[in-house]
C-alpha positions as CSV (number, residue, x, y, z in Angstrom):
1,X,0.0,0.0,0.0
2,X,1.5,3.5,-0.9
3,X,2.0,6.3,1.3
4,X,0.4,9.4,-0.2
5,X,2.5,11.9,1.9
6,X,5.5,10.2,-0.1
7,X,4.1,10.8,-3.1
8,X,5.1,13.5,-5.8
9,X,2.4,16.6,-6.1
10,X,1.2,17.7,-9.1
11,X,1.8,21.3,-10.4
12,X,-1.7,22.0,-9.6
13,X,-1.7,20.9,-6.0
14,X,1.8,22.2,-5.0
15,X,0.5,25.7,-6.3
16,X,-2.8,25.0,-4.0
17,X,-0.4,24.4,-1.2
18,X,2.0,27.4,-1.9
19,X,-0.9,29.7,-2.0
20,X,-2.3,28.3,1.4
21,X,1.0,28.5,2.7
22,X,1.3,32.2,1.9
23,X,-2.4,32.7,3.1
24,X,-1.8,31.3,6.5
25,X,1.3,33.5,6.8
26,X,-0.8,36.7,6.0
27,X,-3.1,35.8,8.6
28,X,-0.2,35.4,10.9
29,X,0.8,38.9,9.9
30,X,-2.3,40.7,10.2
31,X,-3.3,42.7,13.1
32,X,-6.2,42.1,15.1
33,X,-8.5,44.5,13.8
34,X,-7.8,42.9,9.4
35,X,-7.9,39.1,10.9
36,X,-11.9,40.8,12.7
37,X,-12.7,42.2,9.6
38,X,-11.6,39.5,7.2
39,X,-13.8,37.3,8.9
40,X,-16.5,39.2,8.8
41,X,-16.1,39.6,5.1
42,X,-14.5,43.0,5.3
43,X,-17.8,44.6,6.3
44,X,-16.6,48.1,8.0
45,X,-16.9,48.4,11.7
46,X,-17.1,51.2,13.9
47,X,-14.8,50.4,16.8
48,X,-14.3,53.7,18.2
49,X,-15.1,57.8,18.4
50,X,-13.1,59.9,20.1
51,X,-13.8,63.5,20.3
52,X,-11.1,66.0,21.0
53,X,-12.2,69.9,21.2
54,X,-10.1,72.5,21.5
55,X,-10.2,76.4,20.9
56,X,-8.6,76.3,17.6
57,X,-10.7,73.3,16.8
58,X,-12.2,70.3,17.7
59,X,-11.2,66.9,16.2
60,X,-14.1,63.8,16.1
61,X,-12.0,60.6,14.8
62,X,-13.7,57.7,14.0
63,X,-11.7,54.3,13.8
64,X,-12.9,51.4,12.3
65,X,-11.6,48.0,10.8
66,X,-11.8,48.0,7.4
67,X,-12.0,50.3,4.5
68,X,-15.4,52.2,3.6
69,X,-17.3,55.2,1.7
70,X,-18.3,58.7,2.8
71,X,-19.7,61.8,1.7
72,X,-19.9,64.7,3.6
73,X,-22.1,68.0,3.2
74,X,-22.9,70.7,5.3
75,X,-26.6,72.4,5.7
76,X,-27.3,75.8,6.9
77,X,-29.7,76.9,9.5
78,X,-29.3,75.4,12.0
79,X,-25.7,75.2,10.9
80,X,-24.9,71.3,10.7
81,X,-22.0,68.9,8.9
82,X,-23.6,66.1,7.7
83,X,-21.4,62.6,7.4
84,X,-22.6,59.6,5.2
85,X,-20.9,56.1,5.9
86,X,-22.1,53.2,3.7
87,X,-21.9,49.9,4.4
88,X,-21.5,50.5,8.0
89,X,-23.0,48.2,10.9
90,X,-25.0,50.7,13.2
91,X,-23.8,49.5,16.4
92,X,-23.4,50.4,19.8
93,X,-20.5,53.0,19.4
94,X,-22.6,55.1,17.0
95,X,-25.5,54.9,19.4
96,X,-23.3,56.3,22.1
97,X,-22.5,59.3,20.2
98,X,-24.6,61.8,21.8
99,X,-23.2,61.5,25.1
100,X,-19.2,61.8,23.5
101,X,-20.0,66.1,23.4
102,X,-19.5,68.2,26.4
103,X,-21.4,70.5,27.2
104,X,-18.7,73.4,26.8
105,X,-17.3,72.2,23.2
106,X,-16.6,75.3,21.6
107,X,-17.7,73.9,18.8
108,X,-20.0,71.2,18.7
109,X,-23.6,71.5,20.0
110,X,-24.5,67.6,19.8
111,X,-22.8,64.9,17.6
112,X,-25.9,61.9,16.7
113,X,-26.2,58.7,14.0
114,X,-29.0,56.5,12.6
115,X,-29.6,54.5,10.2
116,X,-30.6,57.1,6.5
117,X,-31.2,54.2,4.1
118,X,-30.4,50.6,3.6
119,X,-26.7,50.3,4.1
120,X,-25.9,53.8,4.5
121,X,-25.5,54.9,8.4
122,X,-25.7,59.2,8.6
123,X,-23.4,61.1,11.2
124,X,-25.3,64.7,12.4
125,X,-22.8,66.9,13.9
126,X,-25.1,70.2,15.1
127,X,-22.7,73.3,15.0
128,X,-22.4,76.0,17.9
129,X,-20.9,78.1,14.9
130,X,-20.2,78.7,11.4
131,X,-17.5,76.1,10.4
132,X,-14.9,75.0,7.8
133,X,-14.9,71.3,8.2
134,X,-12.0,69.3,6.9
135,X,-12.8,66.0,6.1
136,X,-10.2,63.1,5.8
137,X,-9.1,59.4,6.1
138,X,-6.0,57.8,8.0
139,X,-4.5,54.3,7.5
140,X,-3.7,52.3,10.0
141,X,-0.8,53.3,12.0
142,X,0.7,51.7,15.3
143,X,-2.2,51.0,17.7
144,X,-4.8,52.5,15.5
145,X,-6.9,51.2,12.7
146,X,-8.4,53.1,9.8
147,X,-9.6,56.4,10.7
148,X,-12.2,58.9,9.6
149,X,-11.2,62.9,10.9
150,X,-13.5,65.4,10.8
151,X,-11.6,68.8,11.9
152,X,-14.5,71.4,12.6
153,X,-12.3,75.0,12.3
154,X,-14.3,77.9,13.3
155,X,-15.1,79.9,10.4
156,X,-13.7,82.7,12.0
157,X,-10.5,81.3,14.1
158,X,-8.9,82.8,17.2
159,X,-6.2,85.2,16.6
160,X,-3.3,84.2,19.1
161,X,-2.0,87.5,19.4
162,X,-5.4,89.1,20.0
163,X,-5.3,86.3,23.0
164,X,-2.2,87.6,24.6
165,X,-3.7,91.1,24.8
166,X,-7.1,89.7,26.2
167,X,-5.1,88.1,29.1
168,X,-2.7,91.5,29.9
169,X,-4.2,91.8,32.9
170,X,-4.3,88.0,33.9
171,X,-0.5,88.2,33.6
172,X,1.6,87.3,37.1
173,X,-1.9,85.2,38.3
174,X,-1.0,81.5,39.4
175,X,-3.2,79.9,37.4
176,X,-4.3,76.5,37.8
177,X,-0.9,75.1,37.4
178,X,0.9,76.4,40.4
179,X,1.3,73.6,43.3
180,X,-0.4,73.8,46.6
181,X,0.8,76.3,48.7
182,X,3.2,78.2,46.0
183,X,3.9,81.4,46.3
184,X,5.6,84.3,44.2
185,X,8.8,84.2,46.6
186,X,10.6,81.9,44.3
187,X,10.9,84.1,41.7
188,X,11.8,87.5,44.0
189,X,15.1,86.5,44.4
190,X,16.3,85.1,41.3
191,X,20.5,83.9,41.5
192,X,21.9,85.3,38.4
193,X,21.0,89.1,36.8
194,X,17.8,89.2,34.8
195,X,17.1,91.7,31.8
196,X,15.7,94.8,33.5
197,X,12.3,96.5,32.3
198,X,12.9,100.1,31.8
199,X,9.7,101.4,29.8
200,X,11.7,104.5,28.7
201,X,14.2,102.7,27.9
202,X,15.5,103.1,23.6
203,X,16.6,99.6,22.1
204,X,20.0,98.9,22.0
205,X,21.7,96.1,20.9
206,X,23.1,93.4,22.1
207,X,26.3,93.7,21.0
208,X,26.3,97.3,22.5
209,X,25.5,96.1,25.9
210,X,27.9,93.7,25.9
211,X,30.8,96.2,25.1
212,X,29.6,98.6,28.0
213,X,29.5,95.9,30.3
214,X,25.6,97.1,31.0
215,X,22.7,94.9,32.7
216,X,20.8,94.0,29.7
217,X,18.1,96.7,28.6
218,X,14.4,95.3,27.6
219,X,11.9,97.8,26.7
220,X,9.1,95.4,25.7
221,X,8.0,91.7,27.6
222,X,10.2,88.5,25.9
223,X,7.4,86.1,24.3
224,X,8.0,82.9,25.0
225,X,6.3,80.1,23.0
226,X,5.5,76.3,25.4
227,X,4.8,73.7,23.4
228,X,3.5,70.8,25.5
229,X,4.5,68.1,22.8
230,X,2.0,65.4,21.4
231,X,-1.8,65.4,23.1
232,X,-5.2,64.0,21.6
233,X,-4.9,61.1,18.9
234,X,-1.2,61.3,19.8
235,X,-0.5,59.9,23.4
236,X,3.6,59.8,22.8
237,X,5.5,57.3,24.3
238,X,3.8,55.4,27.0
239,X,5.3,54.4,30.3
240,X,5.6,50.5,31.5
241,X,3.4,52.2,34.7
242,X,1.0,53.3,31.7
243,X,1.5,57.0,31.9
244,X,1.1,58.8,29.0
245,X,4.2,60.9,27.6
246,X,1.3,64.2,26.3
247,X,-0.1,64.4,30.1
248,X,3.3,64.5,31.7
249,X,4.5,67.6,28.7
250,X,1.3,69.5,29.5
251,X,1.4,69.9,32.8
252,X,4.9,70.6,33.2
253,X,4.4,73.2,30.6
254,X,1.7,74.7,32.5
255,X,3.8,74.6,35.5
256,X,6.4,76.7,34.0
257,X,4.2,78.8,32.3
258,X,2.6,79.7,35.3
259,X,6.3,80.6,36.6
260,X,7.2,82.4,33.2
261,X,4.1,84.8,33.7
262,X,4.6,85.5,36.9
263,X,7.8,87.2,36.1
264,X,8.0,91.1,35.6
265,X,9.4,90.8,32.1
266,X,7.9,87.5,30.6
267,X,4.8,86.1,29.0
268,X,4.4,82.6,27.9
269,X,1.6,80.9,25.3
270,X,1.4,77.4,24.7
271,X,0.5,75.8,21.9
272,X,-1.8,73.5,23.2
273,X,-3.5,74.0,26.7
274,X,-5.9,70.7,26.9
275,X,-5.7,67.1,25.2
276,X,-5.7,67.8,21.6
277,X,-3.4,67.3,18.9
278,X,-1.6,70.2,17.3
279,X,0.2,69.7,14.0
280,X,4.0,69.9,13.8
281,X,4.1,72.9,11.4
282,X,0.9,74.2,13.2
283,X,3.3,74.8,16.5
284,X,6.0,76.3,14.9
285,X,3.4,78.7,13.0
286,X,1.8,79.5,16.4
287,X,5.0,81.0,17.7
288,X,5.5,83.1,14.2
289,X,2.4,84.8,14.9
290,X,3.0,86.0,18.1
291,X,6.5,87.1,16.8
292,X,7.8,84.6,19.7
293,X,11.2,85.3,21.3
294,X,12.0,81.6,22.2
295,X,11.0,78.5,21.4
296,X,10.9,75.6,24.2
297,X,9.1,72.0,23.4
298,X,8.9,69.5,26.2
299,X,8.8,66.4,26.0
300,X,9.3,63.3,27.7
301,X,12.1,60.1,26.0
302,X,11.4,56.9,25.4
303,X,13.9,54.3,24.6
304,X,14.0,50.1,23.5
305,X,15.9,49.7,26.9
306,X,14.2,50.6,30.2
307,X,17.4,51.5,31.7
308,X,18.1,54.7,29.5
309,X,17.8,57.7,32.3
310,X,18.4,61.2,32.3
311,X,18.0,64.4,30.5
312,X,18.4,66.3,27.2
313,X,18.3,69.4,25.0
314,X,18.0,69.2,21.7
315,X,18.3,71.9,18.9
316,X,17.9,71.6,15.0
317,X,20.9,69.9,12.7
318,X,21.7,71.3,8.9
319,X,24.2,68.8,8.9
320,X,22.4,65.7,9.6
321,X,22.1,64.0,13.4
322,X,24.9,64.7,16.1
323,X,24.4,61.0,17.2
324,X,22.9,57.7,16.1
325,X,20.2,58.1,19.5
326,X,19.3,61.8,18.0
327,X,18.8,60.5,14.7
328,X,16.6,58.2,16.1
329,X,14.3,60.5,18.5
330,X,14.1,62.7,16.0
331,X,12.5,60.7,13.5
332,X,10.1,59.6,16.1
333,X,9.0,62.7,17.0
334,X,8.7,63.6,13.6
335,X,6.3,61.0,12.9
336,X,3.9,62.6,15.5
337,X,1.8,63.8,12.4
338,X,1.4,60.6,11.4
339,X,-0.3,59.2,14.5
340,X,-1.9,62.4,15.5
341,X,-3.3,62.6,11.6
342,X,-2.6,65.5,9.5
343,X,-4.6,66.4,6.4
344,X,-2.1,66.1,3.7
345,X,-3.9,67.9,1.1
346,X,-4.0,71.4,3.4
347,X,-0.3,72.7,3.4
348,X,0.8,76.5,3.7
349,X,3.1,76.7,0.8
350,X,4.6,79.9,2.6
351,X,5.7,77.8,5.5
352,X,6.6,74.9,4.1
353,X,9.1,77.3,2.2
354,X,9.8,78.8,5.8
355,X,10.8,75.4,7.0
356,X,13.1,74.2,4.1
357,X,15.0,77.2,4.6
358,X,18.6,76.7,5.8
359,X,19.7,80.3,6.7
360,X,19.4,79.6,10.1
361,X,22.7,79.9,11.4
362,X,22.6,82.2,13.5
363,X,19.6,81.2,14.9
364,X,20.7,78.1,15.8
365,X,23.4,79.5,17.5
366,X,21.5,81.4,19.5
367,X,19.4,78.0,19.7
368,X,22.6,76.2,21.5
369,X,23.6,78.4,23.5
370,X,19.5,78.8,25.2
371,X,20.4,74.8,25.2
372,X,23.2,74.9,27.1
373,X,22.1,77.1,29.7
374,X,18.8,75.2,30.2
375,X,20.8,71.4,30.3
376,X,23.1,72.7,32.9
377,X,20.2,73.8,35.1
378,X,18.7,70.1,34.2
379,X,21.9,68.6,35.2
380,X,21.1,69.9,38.8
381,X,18.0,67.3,39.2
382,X,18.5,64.7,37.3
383,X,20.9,62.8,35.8
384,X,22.1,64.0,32.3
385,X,21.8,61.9,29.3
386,X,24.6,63.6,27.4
387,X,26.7,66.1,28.4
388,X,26.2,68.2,25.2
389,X,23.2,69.7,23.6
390,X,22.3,67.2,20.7
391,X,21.3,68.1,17.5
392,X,19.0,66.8,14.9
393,X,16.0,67.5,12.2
394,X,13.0,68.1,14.1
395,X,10.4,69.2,12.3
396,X,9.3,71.2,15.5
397,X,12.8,73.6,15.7
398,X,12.2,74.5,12.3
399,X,11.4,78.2,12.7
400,X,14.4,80.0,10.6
401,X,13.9,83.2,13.2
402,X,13.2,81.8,16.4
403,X,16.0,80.2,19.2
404,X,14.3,76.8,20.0
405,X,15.2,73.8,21.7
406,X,13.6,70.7,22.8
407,X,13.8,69.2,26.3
408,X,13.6,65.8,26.8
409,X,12.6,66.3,30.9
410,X,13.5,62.4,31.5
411,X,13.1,58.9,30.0
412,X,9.2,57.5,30.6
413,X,10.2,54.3,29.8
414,X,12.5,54.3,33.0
415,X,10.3,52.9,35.3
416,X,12.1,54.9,38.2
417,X,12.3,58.2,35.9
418,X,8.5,57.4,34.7
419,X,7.4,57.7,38.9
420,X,9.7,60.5,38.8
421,X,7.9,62.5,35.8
422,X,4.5,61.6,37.9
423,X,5.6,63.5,40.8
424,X,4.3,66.8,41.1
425,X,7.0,68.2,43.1
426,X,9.6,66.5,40.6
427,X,7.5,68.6,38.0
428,X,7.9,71.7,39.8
429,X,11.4,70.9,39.8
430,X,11.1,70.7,36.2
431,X,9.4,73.9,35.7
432,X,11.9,75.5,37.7
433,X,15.1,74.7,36.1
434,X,13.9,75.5,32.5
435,X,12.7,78.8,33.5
436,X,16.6,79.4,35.4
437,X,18.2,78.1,32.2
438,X,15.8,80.7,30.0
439,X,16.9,83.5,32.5
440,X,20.6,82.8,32.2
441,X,20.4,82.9,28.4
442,X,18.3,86.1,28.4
443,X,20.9,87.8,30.9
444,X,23.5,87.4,28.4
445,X,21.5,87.5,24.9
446,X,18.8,90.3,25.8
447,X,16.3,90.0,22.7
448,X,16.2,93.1,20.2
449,X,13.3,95.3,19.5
450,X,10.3,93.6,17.7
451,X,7.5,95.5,16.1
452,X,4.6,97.2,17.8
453,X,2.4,94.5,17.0
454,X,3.7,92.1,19.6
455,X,3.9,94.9,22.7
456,X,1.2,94.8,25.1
457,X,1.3,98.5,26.4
């Protein structure tokens, strides 16, 4: 009797089994979310809405596990953005949708879903406001599966610089962000000499008051522009504890904002105050129209290897990477667009000029020197990563007229540095140092006049 496992295969039947092979492989490859929606015959699922509003704008993303249709319109009184998704289960996410709007969404009124007609499912987002919706899909990227955006902008959107006037007499107030029991002391008695205010003061240079020997001379507030990195679709690197790196930037951001305000000669704006995403060339812009005098992003590193501790500062590169680990962290924070989701067919062809512009050497001069003043005030807290401020592409630096550096406050993969970076009084500490490292650069590079535009008085 013959063994058919011994036996040769036809043609036919080896290409059957190659082809099952290389099916079963696939399978093996997919990610939950394809191997749930091959299954179901590729039938688009809703498996999630998250809603992220914001002042600027507010950001509904719908994920879902398989590729599907839309349409979108929008209707006038009552002002409403109408969504059309066909072939859609209506489930119990899109029944839920009412209850994902607050109350104070600047924004949205009321966000609902029913079934319009057979296989079409109908999204009605009720306006506050006049809008101008942008409308867009996302493939799947790390955690997330295919993703429908709908960005509401205001028709009329907030003027940043406007904002800064509106809050003139806000300014020195300790804000939600100041610990327990803090007071204005720590700032009465700074350690090193801090640009003086002298209203009647005429501009001078800097080079002039460095050859007299002078304190520095500032006849106008220095601008400084926070920018709490990642925050709504983006969550940044996540700790082993589960912390997430966007709430550990925003609050010591608004930490050291509220510590930036409170001095006599400062203002500080971030660039996102609340859990939503803000695009990579959307943060630089923000500072450009507030004719910022610094630049500071915060952020918290992430590594393969728990063990990597300590701080950094990092400023931009024309030359490529100063190390293989910059090289590295820059490209991952560069690819925050990608999991925040960016809609690639708006671009501000003035900007994206702006930021392939490599004239910035002075600039990023001035960037390394606000750097190195800032690391060695880091170096008295924590452990430094390098000794050096690091430099590499981020997309983030890229403003041609603006000193701006990047702190990397500690490694949140570090299970020690990650309980660390939880700690409010290790965030104070945090706040602190920055703000010593921005005075120390200031005392020494006092800014130049601006244009009226950016004064407050």
């Amino acid at each position: 009797m013959s063994d058919k496992s011994t036996q040769p295969l036809s043609p036919l039947a080896s290409r059957r089994r190659l082809l099952g092979a290389a099916g079963a492989s696939l399978l093996l490859l997919a990610t939950p979310t394809a191997l749930r929606a091959a299954v179901r015959g590729a039938v688009p699922s809703v498996l999630a809405v998250r809603v992220w509003p914001a002042p600027d704008y507010t950001r509904v993303a719908i994920e879902y596990d398989a590729p599907l249709k839309y349409s979108h319109f929008l209707v006038k009184n009552p002002d409403r953005l109408v969504v059309d998704l066909e072939g859609v289960e209506f489930n119990g996410v899109l029944q839920g949708l009412a209850n994902k709007i607050a109350p104070d969404d600047p924004n949205i009124r009321l966000l609902r879903a029913g079934r319009f007609k057979p296989g079409v499912v109908r999204l009605v987002m009720e306006l506050k406001n006049e809008v101008k919706p942008q409308v867009f899909v996302l493939p799947p990227v790390g955690e997330y599966g295919h993703r429908l955006v709908l960005d509401v902008y205001p028709l009329t959107p907030p003027d940043p610089l406007l904002a800064l006037l509106d809050d003139k007499g806000g300014r020195g107030e300790a804000g939600p962000a100041r610990a327990e029991g803090e007071g204005a002391a720590r700032n009465e008695a700074p350690a090193e000499p801090r640009p003086e205010v002298r209203p009647d003061a005429q501009p001078e240079t800097r080079a002039g008051a460095r050859q007299r020997g002078k304190p520095p001379v500032v006849d106008r507030l220095v601008t400084i522009t926070l920018d709490p990195g990642h925050g709504g679709e983006d969550p940044g690197a996540i700790g082993r504890g589960g912390s997430y790196e966007k709430n550990v930037t925003l609050s010591v951001a608004r930490r050291l904002k509220a510590r930036i305000d409170a001095e006599p000669n400062m203002r500080a704006v971030l660039t996102r105050d609340s859990d939503f995403f803000v695009p990579l060339q959307m943060r630089v812009q923000k500072a450009r129209r507030i004719q910022s005098d610094l630049f500071v992003s915060i952020h918290a590193d992430a590594f393969i290897r728990p063990d990597a501790r300590g701080s950094s500062v990092f400023a931009l590169s024309e030359r490529g990477a100063s190390s293989s680990a910059a090289r590295y962290l820059a490209q991952k924070e560069n690819e925050a667009d990608l999991i925040g989701g960016v809609n690639i067919d708006v671009r501000d062809p003035i900007l994206a000029r702006t930021l392939l512009d490599l004239s910035q050497t002075a600039t990023i001069s001035d960037s390394l020197k606000l750097g190195s003043a800032v690391l060695g005030e880091l170096g008295a807290i924590n452990r430094l990563h390098k000794e050096n401020v690091e430099q590499a592409g981020f997309a983030v630096l890229k403003a041609p007229d603006i000193p701006s550096i990047l702190v990397e406050t500690a490694f949140i993969s570090n299970p020690e540095e990650e309980k660390r970076l939880n700690d409010e009084a290790y965030q104070d500490k945090i706040a602190d140092a920055i703000l010593s490292g921005i005075r120390k650069y200031l005392a020494k590079n006092p800014p130049l006049a601006k244009s009226k535009l950016a004064r407050l008085d």
